[in-house]
C-alpha positions as CSV (number, residue, x, y, z in Angstrom):
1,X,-45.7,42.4,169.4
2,X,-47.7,41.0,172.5
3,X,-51.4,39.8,171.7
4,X,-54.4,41.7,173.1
5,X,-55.8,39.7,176.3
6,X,-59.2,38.1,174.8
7,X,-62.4,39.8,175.7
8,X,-64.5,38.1,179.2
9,X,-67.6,36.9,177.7
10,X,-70.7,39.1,178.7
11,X,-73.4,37.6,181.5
12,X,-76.8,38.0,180.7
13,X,-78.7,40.9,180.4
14,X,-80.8,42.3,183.0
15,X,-83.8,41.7,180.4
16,X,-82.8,37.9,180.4
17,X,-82.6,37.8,184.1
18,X,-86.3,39.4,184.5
19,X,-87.7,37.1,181.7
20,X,-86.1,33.9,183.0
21,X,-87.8,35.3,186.9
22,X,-91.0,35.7,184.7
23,X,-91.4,32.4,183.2
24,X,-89.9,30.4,186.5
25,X,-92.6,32.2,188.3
26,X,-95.3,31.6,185.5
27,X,-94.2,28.1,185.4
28,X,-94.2,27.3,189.0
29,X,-98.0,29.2,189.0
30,X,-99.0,26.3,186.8
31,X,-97.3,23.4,187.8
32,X,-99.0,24.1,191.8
33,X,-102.6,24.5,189.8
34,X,-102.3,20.9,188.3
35,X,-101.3,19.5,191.5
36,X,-104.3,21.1,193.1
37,X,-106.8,20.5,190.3
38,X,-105.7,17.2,190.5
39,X,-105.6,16.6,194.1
40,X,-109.0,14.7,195.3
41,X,-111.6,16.4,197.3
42,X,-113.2,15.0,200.2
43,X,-117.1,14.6,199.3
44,X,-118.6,14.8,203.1
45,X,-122.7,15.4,204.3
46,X,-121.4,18.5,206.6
47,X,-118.1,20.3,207.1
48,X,-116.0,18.6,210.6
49,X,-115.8,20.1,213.5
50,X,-112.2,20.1,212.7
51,X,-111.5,20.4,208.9
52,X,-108.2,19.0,207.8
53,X,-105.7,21.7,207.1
54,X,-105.5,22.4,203.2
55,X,-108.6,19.9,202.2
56,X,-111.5,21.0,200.3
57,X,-114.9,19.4,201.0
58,X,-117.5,18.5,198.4
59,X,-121.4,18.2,199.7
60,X,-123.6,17.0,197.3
61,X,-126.9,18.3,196.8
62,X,-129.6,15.7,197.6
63,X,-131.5,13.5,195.0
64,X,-134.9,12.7,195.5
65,X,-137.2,10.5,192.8
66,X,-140.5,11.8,194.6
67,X,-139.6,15.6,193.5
68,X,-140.0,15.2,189.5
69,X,-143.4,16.2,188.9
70,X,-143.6,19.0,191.2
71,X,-140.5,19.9,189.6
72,X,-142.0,19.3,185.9
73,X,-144.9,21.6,187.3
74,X,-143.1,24.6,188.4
75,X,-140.9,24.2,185.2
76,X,-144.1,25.0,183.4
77,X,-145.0,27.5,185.8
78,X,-142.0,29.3,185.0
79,X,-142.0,29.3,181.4
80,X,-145.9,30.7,181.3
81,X,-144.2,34.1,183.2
82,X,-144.7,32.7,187.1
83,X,-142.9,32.7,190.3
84,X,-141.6,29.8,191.7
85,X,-139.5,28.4,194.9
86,X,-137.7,25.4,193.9
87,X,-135.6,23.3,196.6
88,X,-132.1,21.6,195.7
89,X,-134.5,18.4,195.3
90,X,-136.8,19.2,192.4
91,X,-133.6,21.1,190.9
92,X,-132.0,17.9,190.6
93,X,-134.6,16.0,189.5
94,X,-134.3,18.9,186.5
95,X,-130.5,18.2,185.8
96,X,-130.9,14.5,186.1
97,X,-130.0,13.1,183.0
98,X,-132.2,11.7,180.6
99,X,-132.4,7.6,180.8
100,X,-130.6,6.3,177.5
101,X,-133.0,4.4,174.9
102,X,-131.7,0.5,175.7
103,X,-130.1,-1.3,172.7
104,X,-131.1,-4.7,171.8
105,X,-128.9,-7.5,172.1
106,X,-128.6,-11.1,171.6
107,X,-130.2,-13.0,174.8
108,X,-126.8,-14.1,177.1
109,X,-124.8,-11.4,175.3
110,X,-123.1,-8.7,176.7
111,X,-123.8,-4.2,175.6
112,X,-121.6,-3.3,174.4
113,X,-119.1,-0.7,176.4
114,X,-119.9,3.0,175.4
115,X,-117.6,4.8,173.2
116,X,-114.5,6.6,174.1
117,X,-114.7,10.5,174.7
118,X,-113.6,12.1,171.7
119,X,-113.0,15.1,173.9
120,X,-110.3,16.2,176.9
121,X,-113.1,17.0,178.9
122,X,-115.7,15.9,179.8
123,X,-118.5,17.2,182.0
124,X,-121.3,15.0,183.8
125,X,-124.1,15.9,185.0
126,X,-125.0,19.3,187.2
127,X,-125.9,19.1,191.0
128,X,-127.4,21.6,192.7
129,X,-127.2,22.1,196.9
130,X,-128.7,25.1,199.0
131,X,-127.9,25.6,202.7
132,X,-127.7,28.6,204.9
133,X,-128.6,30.9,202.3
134,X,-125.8,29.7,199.8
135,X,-126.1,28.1,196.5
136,X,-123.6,25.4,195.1
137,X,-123.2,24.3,191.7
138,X,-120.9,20.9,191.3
139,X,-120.8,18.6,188.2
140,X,-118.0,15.8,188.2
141,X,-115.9,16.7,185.0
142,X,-113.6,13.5,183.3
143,X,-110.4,14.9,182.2
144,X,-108.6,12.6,179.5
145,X,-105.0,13.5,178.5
146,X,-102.6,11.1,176.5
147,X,-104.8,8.1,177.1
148,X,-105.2,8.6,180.7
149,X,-108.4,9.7,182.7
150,X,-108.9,11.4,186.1
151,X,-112.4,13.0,187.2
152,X,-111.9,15.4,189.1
153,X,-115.1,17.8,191.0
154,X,-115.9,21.4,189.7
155,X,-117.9,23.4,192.2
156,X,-119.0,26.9,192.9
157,X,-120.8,28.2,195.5
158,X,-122.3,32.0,195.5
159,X,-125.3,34.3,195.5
160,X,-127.2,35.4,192.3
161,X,-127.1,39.2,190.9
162,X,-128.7,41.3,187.9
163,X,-126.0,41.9,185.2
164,X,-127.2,44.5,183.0
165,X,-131.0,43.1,182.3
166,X,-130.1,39.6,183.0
167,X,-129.7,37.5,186.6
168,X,-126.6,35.6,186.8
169,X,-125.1,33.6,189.1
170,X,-122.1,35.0,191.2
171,X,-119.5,32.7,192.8
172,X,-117.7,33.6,195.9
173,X,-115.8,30.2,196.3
174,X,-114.5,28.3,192.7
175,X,-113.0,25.5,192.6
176,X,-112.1,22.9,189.8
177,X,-110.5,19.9,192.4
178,X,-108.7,21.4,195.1
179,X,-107.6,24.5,193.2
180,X,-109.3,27.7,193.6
181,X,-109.8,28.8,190.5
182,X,-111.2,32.3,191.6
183,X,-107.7,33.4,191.8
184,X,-107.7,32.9,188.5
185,X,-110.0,35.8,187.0
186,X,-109.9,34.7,183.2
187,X,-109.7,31.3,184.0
188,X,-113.0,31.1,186.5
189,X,-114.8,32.9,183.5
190,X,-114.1,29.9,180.9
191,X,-114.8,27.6,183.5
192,X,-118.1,28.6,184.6
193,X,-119.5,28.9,181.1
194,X,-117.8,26.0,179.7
195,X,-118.6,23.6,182.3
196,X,-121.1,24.4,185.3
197,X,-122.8,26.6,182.2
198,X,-122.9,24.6,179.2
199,X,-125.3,22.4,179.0
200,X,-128.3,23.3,176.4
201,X,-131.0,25.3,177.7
202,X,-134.5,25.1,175.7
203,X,-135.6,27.8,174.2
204,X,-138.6,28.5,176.2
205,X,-137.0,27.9,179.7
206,X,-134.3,30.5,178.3
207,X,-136.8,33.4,177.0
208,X,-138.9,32.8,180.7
209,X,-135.4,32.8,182.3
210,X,-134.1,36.5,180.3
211,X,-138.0,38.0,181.8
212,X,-137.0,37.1,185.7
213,X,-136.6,39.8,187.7
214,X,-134.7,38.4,190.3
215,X,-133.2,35.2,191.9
216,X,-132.0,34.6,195.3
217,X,-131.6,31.9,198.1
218,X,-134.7,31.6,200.2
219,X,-133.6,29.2,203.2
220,X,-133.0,26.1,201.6
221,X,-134.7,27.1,198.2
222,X,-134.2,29.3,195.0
223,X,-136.7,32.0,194.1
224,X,-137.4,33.2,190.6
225,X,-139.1,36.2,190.4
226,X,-141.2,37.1,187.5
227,X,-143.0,40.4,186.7
C-alpha cells in the first residue's frame, strides 16, 4: 500500500502579510522620528539666503536685562484686568528663571555639582521671539535615556485663537529637533502641554489670563486684550 504524499506546509496568511506591512511601516515611522528628533538644529540670528536643504533653523528670541521692570509692571497691569503690548524682551525677562539661593561652603572648596534628573525629560527654560507677525515658543529640553543625555530644541511657531471662551496659542510649524512633530496630531498635543506649556502659572496671572479677550502679534509685540 503506497503512502499518501505529505501535505506542503501553508504560507502565511494574507492577515499576517498586512500585519507584518503594518508594523514594518509603523516601525520605520518611528525609527525616522528619532533620527530627526535627534538630529541638531542650526540656532542662526536670520534664515540664509540659501537654507541648507533638509535643516531646521532655531532663532532665539532676544534677552534684555533692562526690560524687567517694565515687564514686572505690565505683569501687574494685566492681572488688575488691563491691556498690555509686551515685546519678546520683557517676555523673556518673565520666563527667565529665578536666580538659585547660593549654598554656603567652606572658603577654597568646591559646590557641589547639582543632582541628577530624576526624570527622562527634562525642560529648561521658555524663550519667546516675535517677527513679521509670527510668534515662536522654544525651550531647550534634556532628554536622558539609559544613562545617556542629549538636549535637543522644542519650538513652535504660530498665531493665537479663541478656543471656546479661552485664547490659546495655535502652531503652524512644530518641531521637537529636526522632526516636525505637527505631522504628528496626538503627538504635538502632548508636546505642547507637556513641555512649551507646563510650567506653573500663578493663580492670578491665570484668572486675568481666562478674562482676555483676545491675543495676537502686533509687529514685533504680543497684545492682550482685556474687556
Amino acid at each position: 500500500m503506497s503512502a499518501k504524499p505529505a501535505s506542503k506546509d501553508k504560507g502565511p496568511s494574507w492577515t499576517d502579510v498586512i500585519l507584518g506591512a503594518i508594523l514594518s511601516a509603523v516601525l520605520g515611522a518611528v525609527l525616522g522620528a528619532v533620527y530627526l528628533i535627534l538630529k541638531p538644529v542650526l540656532p542662526v540670528k536670520d534664515i540664509p539666503k540659501e537654507p541648507v536643504a533638509g535643516a531646521v533653523y532655531y532663532m532665539e528670541g532676544i534677552h534684555d536685562s533692562g526690560k524687567s521692570r517694565s515687564a514686572s509692571e505690565k505683569k501687574s497691569t494685566f492681572v488688575g484686568g488691563g491691556s498690555v503690548s509686551l515685546d519678546e524682551g520683557e517676555l523673556n525677562s518673565l520666563a527667565a528663571p529665578a536666580a538659585p539661593a547660593a549654598q554656603p561652603t567652606a572658603p577654597g572648596a568646591k559646590p557641589p555639582p547639582p543632582p541628577p534628573s530624576a526624570h527622562w525629560m527634562e525642560p529648561g527654560p521658555l524663550n519667546f521671539r516675535i517677527r513679521a507677525g509670527v510668534f515662536q515658543i522654544a525651550a531647550p529640553v534634556t532628554l536622558s535615556v539609559f544613562g545617556l543625555e542629549q538636549k535637543v530644541i522644542v519650538q513652535a511657531r504660530g498665531a493665537f485663537a479663541r478656543h471656546g471662551d479661552t485664547v490659546a496659542f495655535v502652531p503652524s510649524d512644530f518641531y521637537v529637533g529636526s522632526c516636525p512633530i505637527e505631522r504628528f496630531p496626538f503627538a504635538s498635543g502632548w508636546v505642547l502641554s507637556h513641555i512649551l506649556l507646563p510650567h506653573p502659572v500663578p493663580d492670578d496671572l491665570a484668572a486675568a489670563w481666562s478674562k482676555a479677550t483676545d491675543a495676537s502679534v502686533d509687529g514685533s509685540a504680543l497684545r492682550l486684550t482685556m474687556p
